[in-house]
N, C-alpha and C positions, 0 to 999 in steps of 0.2 A: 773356884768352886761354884762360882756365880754361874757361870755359862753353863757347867753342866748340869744343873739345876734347873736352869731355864731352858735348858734341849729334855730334859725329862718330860717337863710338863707340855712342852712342842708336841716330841711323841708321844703322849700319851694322851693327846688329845681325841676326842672322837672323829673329828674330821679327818687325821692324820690316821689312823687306825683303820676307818671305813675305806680310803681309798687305799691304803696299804692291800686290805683286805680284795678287794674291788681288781687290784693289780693280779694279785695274783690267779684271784677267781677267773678272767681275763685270759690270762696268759693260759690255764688249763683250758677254760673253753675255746680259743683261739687253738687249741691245737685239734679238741674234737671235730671243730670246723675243717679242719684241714683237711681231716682223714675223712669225714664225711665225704667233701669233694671230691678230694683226690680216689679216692676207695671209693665209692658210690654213686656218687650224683655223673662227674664226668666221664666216667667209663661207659654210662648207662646212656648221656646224651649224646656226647660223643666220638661214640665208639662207630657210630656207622659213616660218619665223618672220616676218623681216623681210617677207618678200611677203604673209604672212595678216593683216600687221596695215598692209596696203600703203606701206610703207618701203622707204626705197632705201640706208640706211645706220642704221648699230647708232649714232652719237651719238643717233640721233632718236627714238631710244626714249626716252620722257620719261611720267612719272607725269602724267594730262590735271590743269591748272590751275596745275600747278608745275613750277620751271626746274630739278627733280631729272631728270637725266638715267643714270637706271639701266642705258643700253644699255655706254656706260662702265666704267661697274661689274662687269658681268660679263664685260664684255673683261678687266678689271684682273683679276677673279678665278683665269679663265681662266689667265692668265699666269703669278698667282701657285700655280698648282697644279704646274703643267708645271716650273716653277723648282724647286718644291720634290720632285717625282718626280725631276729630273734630280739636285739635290742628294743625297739620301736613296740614289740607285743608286749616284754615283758614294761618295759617303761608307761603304757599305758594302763596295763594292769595297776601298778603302784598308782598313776592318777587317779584312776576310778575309786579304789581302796580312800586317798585322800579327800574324793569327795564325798565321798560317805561318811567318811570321822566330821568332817565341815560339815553339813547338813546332820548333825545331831546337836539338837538345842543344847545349851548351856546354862544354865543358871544365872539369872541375871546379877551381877554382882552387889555386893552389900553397899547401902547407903555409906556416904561418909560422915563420918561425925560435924559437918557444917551442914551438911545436908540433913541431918538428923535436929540438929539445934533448930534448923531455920523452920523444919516441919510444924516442929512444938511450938515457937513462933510464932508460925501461922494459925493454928489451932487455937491458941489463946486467945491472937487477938479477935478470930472469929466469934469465940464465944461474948468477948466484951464487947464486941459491935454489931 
């Protein structure tokens, strides 16, 4: 009962929950990415590509004599550009957001009670000398 007890409090940690979360969110916008590409972005660059070399689809770009299908590849590239411009803006946005919570003062914190004693201390003896 120990162990699962202690995988409870595992998962149910914030960390383990945020990236859970983080996965999944992930896994859906990785595929909007896709169809972006694949449905929008490549058809549109392209497409005049694919007519000059008389193709009717980016798989079919293939190196002549081998089954290396490069059109692939630059769809995958594609994709992984656009994921990492959307990461890097939104990732910046959160830093900016954190330095603005940083640069808002704080309350300096409460003397402690030696530093409290030591004050009166000093005040006294001010007075008597």
């Amino acid at each position: 009962m120990a162990i699962v007890k202690e995988f409870k409090e595992f998962a149910m940690r914030g960390n383990v929950v945020d990236l859970a979360v983080a996965v999944v969110i992930g896994g859906a916008f990785g595929k909007i990415v896709s169809s972006l590409v694949d449905d929008i972005i490549t058809p549109a660059i392209l497409t005049p590509a694919l007519k000059a070399a008389h193709l009717t689809n980016l798989s079919e770009l293939v190196i002549p004599g081998t089954a290396i299908k490069y059109g692939n590849f630059l769809s995958q590239i594609i994709s992984f550009i656009i994921v990492a411009i959307a990461l890097f803006i939104v990732i910046k946005a959160i830093n900016t957001f954190k330095k603005k919570e940083e640069v808002a003062p704080s309350a300096p914190p409460a003397p402690t009670k030696e530093q409290v004693l030591l004050t009166e201390i000093r005040d006294l003896l001010a007075k008597k000398g």
